[in-house]
C-alpha atoms as a printed R data frame, in Angstrom:
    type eleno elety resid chain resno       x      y       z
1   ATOM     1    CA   UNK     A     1   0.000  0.000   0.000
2   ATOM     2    CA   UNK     A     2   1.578  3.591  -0.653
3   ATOM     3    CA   UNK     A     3   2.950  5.706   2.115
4   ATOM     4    CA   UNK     A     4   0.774  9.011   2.372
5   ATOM     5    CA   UNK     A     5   3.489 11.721   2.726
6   ATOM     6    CA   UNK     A     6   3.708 15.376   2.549
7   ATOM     7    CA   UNK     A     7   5.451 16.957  -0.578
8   ATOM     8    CA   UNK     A     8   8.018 17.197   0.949
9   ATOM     9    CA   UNK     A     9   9.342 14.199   2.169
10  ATOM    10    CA   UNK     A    10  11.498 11.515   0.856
11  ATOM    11    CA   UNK     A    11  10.336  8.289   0.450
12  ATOM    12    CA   UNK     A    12  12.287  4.680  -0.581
13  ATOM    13    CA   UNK     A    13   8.875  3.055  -1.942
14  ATOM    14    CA   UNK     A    14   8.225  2.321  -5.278
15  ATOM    15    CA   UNK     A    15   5.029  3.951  -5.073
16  ATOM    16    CA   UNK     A    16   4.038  6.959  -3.273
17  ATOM    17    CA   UNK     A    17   1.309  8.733  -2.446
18  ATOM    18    CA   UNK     A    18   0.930 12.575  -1.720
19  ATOM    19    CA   UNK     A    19  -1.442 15.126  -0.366
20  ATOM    20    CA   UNK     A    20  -1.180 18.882  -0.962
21  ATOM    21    CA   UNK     A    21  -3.626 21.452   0.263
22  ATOM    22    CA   UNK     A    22  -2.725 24.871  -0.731
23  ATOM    23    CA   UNK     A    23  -4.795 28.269  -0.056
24  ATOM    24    CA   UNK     A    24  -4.848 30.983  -2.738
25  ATOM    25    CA   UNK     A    25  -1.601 32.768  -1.207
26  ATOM    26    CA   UNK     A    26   1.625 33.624  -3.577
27  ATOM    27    CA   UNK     A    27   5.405 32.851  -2.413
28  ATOM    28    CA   UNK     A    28   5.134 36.335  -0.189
29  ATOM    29    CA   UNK     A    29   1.833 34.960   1.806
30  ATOM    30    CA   UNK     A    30  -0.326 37.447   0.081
31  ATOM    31    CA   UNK     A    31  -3.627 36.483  -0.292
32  ATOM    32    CA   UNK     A    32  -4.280 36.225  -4.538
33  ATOM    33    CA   UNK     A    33  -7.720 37.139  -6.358
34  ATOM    34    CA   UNK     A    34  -9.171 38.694  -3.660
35  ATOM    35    CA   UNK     A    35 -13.123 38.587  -4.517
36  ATOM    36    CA   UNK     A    36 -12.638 36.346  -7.726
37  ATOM    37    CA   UNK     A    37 -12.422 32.314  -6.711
38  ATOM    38    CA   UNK     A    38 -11.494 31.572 -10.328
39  ATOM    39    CA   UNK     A    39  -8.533 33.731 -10.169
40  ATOM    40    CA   UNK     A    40  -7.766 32.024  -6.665
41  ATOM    41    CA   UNK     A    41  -8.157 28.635  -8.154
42  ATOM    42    CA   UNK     A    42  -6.189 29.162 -10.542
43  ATOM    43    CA   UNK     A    43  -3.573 30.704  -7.674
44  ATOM    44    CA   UNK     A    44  -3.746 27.313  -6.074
45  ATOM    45    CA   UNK     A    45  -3.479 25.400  -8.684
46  ATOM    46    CA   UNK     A    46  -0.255 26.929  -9.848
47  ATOM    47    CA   UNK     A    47   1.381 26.315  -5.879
48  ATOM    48    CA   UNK     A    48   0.425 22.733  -6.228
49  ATOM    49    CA   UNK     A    49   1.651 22.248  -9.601
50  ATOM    50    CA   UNK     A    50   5.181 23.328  -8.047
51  ATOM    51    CA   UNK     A    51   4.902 21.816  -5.041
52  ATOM    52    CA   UNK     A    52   4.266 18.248  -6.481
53  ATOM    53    CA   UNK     A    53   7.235 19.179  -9.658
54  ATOM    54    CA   UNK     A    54   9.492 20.033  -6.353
55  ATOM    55    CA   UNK     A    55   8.525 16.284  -5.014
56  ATOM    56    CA   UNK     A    56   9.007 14.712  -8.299
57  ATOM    57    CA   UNK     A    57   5.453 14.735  -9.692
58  ATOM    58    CA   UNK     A    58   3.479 16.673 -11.815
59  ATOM    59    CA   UNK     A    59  -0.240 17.592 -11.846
60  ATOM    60    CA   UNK     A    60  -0.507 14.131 -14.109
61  ATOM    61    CA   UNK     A    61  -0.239 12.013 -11.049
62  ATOM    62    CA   UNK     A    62  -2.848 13.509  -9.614
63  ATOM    63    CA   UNK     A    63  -5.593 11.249  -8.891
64  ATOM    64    CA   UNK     A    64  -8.117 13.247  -6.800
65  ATOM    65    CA   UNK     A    65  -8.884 16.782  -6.339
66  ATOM    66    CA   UNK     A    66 -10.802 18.404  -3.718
67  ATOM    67    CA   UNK     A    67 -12.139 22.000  -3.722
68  ATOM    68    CA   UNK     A    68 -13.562 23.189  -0.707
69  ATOM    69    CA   UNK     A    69 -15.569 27.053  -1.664
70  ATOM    70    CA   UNK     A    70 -16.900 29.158   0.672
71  ATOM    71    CA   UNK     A    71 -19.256 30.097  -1.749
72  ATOM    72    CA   UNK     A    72 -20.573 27.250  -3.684
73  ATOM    73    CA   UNK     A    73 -22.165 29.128  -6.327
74  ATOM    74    CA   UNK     A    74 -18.518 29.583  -7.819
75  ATOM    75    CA   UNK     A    75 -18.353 25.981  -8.103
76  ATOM    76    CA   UNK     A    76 -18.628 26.161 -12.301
77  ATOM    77    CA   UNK     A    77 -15.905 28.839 -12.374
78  ATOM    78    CA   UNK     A    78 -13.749 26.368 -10.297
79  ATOM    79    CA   UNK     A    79 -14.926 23.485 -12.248
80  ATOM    80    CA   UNK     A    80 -13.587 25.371 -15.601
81  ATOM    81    CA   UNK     A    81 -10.553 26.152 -13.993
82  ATOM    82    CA   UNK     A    82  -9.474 22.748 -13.032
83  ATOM    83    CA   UNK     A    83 -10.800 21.336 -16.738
84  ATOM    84    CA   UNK     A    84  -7.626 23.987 -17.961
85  ATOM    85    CA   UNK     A    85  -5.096 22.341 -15.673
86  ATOM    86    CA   UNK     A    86  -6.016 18.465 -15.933
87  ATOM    87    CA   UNK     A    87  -7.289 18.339 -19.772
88  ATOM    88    CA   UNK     A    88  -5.415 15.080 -20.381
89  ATOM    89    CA   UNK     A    89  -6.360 13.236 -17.020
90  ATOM    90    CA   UNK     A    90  -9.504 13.230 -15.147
91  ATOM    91    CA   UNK     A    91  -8.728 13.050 -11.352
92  ATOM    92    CA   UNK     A    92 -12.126 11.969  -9.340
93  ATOM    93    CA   UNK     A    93 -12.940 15.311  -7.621
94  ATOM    94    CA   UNK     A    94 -15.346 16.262  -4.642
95  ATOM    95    CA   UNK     A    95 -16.632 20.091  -4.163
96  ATOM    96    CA   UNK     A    96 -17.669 21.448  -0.967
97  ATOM    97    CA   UNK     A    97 -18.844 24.115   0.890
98  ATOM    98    CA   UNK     A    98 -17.295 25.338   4.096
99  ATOM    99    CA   UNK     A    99 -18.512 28.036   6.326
100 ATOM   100    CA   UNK     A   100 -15.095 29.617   6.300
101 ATOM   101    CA   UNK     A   101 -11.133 29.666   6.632
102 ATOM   102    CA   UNK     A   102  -8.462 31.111   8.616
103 ATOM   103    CA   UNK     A   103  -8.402 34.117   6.280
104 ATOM   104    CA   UNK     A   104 -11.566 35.712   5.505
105 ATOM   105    CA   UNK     A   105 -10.498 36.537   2.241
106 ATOM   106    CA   UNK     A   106  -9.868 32.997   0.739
107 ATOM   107    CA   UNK     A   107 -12.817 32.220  -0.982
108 ATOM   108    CA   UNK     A   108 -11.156 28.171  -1.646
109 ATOM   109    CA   UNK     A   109  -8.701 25.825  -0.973
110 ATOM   110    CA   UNK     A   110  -7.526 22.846  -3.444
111 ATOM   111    CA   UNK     A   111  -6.418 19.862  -1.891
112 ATOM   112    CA   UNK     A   112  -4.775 17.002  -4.638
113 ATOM   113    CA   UNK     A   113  -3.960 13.521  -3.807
114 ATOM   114    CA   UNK     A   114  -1.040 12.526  -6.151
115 ATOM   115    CA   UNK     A   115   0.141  8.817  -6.608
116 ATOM   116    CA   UNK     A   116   3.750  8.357  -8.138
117 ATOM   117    CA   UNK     A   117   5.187  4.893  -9.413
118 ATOM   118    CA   UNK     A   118   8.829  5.261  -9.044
119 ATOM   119    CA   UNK     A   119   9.902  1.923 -10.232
């Protein structure tokens, strides 16, 4: 069974298994997009895609997505955004609604689930 590890650990498995959660924030820890979720989702998108190239991955070993809105009505905005970033693969993906996060301005939060056969 693959190891569930954060991006950034090593790991001496054949296969393994990530989870990265990133908020709409650039490399300064300045809230992107304020007011547009698209323009956040695309903000997150973008950290996770590095984060998971930094690991040794790349958004096509992503196998799940999860978008969690604070204001589900964006959800077809999102739902075009992700289309842009994972046209060749379709990663199962669950949207939901949460009353809120630690920044009142972050109107999501993408979390991916990436598995990676190094063998």
């Amino acid at each position: 069974m693959p190891q569930l590890l954060d991006s950034r650990e090593p790991c001496a498995s054949e296969t393994r298994s990530q989870l990265v959660a990133r908020p709409p924030i650039d490399a300064s820890g300045r809230t992107v997009g304020v007011g547009d979720a698209a323009v956040q989702a695309c903000q997150c998108l973008e950290t996770i895609k590095a984060a998971l190239e930094h690991a040794g991955a790349s958004l096509n070993d992503v196998v799940r997505t999860r978008m969690l809105l604070t204001r589900i009505d964006d959800w077809q905005q999102i739902a075009k955004v992700r289309r842009e970033y994972f046209k060749d693969i379709l990663p199962v993906d669950t949207v939901m609604q949460v009353n809120g996060f630690i920044n009142e301005d972050w109107l999501i939060e993408i979390e991916v689930d990436a598995v990676v056969d190094e063998g």
